[in-house]
MMTF fields as JSON, N, C-alpha, C and O atoms, coordinates in Angstrom:
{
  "mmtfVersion": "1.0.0",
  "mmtfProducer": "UNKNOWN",
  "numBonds": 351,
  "numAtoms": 352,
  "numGroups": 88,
  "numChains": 1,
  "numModels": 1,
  "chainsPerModel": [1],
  "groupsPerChain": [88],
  "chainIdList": ["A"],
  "bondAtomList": [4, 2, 8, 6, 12, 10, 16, 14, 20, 18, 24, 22, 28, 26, 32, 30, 36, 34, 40, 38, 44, 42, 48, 46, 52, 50, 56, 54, 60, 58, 64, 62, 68, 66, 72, 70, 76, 74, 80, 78, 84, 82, 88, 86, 92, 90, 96, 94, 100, 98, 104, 102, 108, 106, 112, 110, 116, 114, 120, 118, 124, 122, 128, 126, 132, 130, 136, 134, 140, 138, 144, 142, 148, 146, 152, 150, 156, 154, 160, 158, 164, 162, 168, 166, 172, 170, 176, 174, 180, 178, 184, 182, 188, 186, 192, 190, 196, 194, 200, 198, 204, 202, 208, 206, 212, 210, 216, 214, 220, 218, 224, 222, 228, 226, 232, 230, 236, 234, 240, 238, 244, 242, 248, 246, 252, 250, 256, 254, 260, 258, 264, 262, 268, 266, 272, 270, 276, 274, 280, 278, 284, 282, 288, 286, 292, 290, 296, 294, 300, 298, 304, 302, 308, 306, 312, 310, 316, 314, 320, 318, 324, 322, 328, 326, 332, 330, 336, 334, 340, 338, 344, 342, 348, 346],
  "bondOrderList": [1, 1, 1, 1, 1, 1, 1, 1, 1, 1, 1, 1, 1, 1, 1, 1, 1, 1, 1, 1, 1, 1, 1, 1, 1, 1, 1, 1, 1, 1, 1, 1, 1, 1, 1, 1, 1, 1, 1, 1, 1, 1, 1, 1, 1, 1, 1, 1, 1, 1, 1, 1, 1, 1, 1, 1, 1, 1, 1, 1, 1, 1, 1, 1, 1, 1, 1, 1, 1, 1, 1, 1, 1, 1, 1, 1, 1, 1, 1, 1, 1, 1, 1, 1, 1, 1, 1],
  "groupList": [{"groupName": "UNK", "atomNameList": ["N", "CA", "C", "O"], "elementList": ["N", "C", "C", "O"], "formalChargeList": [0, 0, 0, 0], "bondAtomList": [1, 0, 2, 1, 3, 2], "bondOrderList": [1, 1, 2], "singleLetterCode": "X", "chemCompType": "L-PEPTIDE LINKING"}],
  "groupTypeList": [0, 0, 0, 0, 0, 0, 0, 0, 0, 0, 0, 0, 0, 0, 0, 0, 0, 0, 0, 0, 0, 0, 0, 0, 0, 0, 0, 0, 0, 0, 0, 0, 0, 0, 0, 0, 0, 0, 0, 0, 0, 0, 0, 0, 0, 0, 0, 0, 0, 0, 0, 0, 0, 0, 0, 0, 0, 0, 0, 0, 0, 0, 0, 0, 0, 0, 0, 0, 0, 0, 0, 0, 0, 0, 0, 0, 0, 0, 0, 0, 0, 0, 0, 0, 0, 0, 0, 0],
  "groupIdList": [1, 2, 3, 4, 5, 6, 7, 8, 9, 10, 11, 12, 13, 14, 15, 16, 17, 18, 19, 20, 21, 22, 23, 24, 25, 26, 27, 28, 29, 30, 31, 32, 33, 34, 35, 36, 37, 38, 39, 40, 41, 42, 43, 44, 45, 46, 47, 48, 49, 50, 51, 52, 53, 54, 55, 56, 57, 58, 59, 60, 61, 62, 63, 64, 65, 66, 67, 68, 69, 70, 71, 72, 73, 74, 75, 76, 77, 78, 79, 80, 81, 82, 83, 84, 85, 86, 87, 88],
  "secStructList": [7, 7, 1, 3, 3, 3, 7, 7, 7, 7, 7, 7, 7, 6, 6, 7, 3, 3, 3, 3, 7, 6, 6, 1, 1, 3, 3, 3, 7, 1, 1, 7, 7, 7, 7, 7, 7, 3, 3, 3, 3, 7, 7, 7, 7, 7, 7, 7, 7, 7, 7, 7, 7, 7, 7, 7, 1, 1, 7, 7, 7, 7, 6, 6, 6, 1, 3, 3, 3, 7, 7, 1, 1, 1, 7, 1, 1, 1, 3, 3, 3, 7, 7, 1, 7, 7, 7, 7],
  "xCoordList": [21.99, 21.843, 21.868, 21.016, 22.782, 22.361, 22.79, 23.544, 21.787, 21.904, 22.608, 23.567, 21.44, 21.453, 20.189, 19.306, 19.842, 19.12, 18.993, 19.903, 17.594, 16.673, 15.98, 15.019, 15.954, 14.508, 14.917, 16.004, 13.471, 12.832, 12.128, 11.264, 12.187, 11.477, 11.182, 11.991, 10.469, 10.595, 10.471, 10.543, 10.33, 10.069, 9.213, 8.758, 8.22, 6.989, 6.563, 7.492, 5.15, 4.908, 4.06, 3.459, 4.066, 2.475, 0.807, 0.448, 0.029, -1.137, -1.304, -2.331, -0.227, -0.411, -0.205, 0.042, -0.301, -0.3, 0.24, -0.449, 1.525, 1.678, 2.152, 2.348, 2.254, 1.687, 3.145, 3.813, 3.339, 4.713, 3.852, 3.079, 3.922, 3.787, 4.936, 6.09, 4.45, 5.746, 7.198, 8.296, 7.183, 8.086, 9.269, 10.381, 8.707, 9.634, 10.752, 11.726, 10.936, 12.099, 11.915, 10.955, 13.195, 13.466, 15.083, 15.885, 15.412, 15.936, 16.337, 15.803, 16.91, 17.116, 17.681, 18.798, 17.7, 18.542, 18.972, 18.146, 20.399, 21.024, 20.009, 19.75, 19.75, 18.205, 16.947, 16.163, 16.749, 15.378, 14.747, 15.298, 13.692, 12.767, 12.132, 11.375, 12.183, 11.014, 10.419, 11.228, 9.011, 8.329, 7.701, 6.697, 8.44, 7.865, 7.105, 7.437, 5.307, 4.547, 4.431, 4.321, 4.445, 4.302, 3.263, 2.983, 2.113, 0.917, 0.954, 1.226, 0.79, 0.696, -1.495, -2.111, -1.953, -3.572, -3.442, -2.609, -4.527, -4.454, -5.236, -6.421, -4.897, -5.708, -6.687, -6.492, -7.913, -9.303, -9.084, -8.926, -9.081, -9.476, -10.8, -11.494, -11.073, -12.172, -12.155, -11.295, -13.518, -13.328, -14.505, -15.642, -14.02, -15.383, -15.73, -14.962, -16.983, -17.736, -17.944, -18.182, -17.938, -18.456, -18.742, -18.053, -20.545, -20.912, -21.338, -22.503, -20.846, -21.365, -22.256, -21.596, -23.327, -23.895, -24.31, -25.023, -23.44, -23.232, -24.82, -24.767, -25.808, -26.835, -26.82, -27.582, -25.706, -25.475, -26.114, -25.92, -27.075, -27.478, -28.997, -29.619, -29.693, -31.101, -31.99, -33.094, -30.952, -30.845, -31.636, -31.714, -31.907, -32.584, -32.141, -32.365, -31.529, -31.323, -30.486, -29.9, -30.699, -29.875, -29.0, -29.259, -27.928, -27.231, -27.992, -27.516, -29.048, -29.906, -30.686, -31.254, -30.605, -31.091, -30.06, -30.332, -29.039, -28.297, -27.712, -27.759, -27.332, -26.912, -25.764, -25.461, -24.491, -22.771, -22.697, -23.108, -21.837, -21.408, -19.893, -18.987, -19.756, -18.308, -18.093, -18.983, -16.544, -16.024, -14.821, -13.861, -14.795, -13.116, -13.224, -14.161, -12.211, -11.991, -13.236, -13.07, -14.708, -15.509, -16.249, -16.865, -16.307, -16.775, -18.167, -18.851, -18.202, -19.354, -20.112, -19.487, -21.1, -21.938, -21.371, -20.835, -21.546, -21.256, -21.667, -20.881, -22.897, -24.276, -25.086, -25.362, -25.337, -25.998, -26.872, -26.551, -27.645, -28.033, -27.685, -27.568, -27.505, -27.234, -28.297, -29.432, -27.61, -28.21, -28.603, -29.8, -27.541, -27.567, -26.615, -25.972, -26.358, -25.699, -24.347, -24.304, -23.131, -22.122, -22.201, -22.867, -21.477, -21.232, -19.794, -18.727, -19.669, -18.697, -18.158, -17.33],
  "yCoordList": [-42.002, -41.037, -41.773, -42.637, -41.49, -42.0, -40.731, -39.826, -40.998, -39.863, -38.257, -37.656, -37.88, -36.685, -35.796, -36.52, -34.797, -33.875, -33.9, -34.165, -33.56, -33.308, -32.811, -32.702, -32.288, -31.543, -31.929, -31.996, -32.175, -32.38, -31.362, -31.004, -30.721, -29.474, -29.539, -30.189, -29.135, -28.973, -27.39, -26.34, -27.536, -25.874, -25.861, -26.652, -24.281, -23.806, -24.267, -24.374, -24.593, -24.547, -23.492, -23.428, -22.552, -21.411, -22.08, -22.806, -21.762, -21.811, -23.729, -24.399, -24.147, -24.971, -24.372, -23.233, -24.929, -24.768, -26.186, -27.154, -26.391, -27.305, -27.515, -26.664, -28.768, -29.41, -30.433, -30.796, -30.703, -31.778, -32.187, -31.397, -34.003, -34.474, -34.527, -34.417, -34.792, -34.209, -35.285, -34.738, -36.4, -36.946, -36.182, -36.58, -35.168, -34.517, -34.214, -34.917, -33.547, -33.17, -33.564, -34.254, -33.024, -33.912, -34.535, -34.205, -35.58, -36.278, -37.842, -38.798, -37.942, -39.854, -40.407, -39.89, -41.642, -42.259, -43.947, -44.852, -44.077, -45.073, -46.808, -47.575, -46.975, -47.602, -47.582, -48.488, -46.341, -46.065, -45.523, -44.795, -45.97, -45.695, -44.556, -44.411, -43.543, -42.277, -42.143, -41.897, -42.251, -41.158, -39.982, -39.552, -39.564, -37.897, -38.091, -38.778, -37.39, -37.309, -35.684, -34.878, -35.292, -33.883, -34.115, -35.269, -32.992, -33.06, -31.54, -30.527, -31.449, -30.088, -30.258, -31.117, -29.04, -29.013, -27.565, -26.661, -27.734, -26.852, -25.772, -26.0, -24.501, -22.933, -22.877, -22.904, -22.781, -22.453, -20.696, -19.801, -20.37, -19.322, -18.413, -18.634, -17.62, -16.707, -15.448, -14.776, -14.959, -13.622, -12.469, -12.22, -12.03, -11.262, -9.389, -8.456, -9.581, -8.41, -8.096, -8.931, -6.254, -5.229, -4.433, -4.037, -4.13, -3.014, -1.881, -1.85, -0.639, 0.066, 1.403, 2.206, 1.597, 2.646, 4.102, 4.184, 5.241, 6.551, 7.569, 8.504, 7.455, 8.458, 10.293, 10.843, 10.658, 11.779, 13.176, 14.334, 12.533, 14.146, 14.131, 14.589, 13.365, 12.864, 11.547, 11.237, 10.887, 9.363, 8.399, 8.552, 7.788, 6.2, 5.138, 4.68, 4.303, 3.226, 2.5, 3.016, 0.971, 0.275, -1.207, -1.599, -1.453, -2.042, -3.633, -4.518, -3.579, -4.594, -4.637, -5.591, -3.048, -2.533, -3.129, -3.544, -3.004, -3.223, -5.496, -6.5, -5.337, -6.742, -6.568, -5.473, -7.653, -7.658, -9.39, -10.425, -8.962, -9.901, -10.302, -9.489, -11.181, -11.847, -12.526, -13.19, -12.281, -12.675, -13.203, -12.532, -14.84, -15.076, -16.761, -17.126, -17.572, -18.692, -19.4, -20.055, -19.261, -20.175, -19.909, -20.885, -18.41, -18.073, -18.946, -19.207, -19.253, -19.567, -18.744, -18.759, -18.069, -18.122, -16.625, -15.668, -16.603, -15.589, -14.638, -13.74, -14.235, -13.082, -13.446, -14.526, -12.288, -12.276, -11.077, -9.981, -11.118, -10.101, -9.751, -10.752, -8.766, -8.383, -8.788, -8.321, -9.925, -10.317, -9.248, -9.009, -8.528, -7.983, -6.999, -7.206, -5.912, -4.968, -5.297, -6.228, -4.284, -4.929, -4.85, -4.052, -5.73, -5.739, -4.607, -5.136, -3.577, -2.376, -2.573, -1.787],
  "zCoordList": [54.534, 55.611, 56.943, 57.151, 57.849, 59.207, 59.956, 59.6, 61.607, 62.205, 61.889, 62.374, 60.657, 60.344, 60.543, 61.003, 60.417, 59.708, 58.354, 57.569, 58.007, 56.399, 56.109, 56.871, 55.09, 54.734, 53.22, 52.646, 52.789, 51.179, 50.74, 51.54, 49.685, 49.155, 47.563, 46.902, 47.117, 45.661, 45.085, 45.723, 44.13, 42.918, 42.589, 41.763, 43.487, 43.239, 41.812, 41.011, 41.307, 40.147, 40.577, 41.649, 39.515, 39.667, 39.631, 38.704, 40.61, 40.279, 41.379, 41.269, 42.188, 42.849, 44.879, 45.275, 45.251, 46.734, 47.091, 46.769, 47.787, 48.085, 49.639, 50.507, 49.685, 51.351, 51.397, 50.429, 52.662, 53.11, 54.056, 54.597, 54.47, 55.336, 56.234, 55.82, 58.176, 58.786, 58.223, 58.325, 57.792, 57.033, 56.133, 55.788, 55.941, 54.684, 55.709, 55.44, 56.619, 57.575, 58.622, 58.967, 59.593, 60.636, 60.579, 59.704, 61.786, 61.998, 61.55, 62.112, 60.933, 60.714, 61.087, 61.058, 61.678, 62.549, 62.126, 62.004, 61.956, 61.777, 61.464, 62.392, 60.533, 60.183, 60.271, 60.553, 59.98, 60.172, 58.775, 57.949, 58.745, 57.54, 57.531, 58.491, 56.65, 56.881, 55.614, 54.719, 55.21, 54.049, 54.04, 54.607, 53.325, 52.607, 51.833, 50.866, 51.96, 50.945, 50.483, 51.407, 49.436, 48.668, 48.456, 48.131, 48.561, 47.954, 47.013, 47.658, 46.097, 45.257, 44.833, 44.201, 45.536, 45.353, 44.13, 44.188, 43.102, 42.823, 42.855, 42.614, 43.111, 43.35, 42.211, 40.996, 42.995, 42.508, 41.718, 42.549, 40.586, 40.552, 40.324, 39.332, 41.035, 40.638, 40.786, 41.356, 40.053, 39.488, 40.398, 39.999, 41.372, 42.401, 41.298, 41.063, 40.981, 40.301, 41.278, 42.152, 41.63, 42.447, 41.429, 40.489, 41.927, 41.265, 41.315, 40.919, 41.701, 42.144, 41.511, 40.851, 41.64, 41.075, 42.105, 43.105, 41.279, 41.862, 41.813, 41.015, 42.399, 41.748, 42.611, 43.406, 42.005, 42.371, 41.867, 42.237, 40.737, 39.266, 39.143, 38.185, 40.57, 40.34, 40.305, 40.752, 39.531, 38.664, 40.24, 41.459, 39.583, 40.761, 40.768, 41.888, 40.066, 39.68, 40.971, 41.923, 40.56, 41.923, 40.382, 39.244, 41.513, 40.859, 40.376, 39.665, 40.925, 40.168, 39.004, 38.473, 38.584, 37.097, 35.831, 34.704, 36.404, 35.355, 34.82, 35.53, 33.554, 33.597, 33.458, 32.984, 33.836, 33.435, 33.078, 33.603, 31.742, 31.21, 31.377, 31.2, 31.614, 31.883, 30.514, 29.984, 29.809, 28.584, 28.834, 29.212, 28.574, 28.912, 28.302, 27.592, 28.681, 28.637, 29.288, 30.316, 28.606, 28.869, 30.247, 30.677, 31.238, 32.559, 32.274, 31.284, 33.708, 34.491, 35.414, 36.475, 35.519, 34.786, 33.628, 34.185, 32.241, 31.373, 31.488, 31.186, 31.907, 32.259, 33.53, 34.052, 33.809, 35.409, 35.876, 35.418, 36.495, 36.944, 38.309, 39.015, 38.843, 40.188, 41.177, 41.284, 42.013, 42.671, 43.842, 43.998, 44.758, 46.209, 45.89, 44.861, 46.57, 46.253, 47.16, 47.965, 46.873, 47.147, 48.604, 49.264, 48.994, 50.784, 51.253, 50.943, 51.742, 51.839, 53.268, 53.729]
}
């Protein structure tokens, strides 16, 4: 490459977020050195419970009466009690 234009890119993987240092594109010029660093971080996933309880027929209860269990690939924490009611 001399005195051109560049850009470096790669192919999304799912479930990454990735980053170019300003190296990846740009200009190059007739002996000149440039590095491109790719950083691929990967996406945290989580799971937000809202709970809402309707007491429309009399009923009292607050969403801290009740417990919810989470079932999956090993959740953290599995069971919980309602801490605070949802934020709306």
């Amino acid at each position: 490459m001399k005195n051109s234009e560049y850009s470096v890119t790669e192919l999304a993987l799912e479930g990454y977020k990735v980053s170019y240092s300003p190296g990846c594109s740009g200009r190059i010029n007739m002996n000149e050195a440039k590095t491109c660093v790719i950083t691929n971080d990967d996406i945290a996933s989580y799971l937000k419970v809202i709970k809402h309880v309707i007491n429309d027929n009399g009923s009292s209860a607050k969403a801290s009466d009740f417990s919810i269990f989470v079932y999956g690939n090993n959740p953290t924490p599995g069971s919980f009690q309602v801490q605070k009611p949802a934020l709306m």
